[in-house]
C-alpha positions in Angstrom: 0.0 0.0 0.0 1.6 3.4 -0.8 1.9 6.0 1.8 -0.1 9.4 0.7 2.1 11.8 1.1 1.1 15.2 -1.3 3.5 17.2 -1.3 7.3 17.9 -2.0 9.1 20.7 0.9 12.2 22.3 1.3 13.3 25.5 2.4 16.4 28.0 2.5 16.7 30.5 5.0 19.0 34.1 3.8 19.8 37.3 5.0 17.8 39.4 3.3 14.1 40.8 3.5 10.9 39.5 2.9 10.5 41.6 0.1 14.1 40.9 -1.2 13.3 37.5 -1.5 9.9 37.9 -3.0 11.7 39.6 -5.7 14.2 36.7 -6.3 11.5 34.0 -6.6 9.7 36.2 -9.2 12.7 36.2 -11.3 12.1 32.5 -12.6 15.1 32.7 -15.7 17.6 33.8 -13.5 17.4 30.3 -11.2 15.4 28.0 -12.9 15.1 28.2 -16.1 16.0 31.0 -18.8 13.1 30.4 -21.3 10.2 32.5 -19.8 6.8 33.7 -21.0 4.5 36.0 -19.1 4.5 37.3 -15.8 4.7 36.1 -12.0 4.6 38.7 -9.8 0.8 39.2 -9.0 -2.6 37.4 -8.4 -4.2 36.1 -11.6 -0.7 36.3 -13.9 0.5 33.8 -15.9 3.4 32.4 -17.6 4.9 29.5 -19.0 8.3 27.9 -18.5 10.2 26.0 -21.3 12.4 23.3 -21.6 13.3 22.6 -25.1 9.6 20.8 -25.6 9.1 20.4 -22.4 6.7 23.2 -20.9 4.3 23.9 -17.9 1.7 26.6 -18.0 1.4 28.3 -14.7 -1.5 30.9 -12.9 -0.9 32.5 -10.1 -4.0 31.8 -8.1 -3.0 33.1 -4.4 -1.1 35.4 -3.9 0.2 37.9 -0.6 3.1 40.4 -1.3 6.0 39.5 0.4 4.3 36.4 2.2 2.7 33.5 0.0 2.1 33.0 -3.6 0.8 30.3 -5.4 1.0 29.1 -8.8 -1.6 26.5 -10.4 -0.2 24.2 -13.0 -2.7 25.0 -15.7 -1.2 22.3 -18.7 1.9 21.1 -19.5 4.1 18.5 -21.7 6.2 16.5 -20.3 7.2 14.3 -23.2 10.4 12.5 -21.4 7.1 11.4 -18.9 4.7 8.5 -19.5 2.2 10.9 -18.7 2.9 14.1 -20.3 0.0 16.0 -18.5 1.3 14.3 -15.4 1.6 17.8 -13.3 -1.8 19.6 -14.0 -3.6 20.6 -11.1 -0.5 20.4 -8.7 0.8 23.4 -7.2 3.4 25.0 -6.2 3.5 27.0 -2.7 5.8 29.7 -1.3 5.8 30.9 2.0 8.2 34.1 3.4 8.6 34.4 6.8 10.7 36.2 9.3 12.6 34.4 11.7 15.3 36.1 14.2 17.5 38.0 11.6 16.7 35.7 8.9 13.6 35.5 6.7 12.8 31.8 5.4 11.4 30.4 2.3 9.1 27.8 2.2 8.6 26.1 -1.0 6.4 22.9 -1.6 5.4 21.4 -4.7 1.5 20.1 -3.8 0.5 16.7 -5.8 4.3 16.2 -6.5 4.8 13.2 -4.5 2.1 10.6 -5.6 3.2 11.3 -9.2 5.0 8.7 -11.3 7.8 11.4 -12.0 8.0 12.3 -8.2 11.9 11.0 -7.8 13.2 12.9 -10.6 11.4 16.0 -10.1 12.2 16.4 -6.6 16.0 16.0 -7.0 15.3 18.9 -9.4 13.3 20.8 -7.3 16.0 20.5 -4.4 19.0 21.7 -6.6 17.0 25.1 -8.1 15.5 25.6 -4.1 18.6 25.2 -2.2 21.5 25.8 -4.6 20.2 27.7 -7.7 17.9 30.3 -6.0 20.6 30.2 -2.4 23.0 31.4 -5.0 21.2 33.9 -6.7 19.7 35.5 -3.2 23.6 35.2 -1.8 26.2 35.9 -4.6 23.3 37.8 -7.1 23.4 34.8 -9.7 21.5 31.6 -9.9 22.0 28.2 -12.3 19.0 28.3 -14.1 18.6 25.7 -16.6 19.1 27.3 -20.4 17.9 25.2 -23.8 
């Protein structure tokens, strides 16, 4: 029997504001992946990311500056995926918060982990969270993926 478990978390935790790194996470092509269409940075936006043919059409469906945004997988291809529609209607979540002198973001993909590409994608979703987007907020440039 498989164990439900919905969603894919990790988090980083830099020395910069709130706002700072609402700012960083908006700017998708600098740390995960260059080819970008549309816009991020407010409720009801939408934009797509590519990957050679790979692409996933995103809205942003919630959405509290410098606090929580969220943005609704709308469609997608996934052609190197048995199912290439595999991630619509998952989410991705990010929450700021202040802690101490630090402010902490909170990233979870929702849906992710029941998914057949779940392995892969979080191994992804770990190096652009905690090394592509750390290195962006901490030495001003990330390792976004470029086709």
């Amino acid at each position: 029997m498989k164990t439900i478990n919905q969603e894919f978390n990790c988090s980083i935790s830099v020395a910069i504001s709130p706002r700072e790194a609402f700012n960083k996470i908006c700017r998708i092509s600098e740390w995960w992946v260059k080819d970008v269409e549309g816009t991020n940075g407010q409720l009801h936006d939408v934009f797509t990311v590519y990957f050679g043919t790979t692409w996933v059409a995103f809205k942003v469906t919630d959405f509290v500056p410098d606090k929580t945004a969220i943005w609704t997988v709308m469609d997608c291809n996934l052609p190197w995926n048995g199912d290439v529609k595999e991630w619509n209607g998952t989410y991705l979540k990010w929450e700021i918060s202040e802690e101490k002198s630090l402010t902490k973001i909170a990233f979870s993909h929702i849906g992710l982990a029941e998914l057949d590409c779940s392995n892969q994608c979080m191994n992804a979703w770990s190096s652009y969270i905690m090394q592509s987007l750390f290195k962006l907020i901490t030495e001003g440039k990330g390792l976004p993926n470029k086709f």
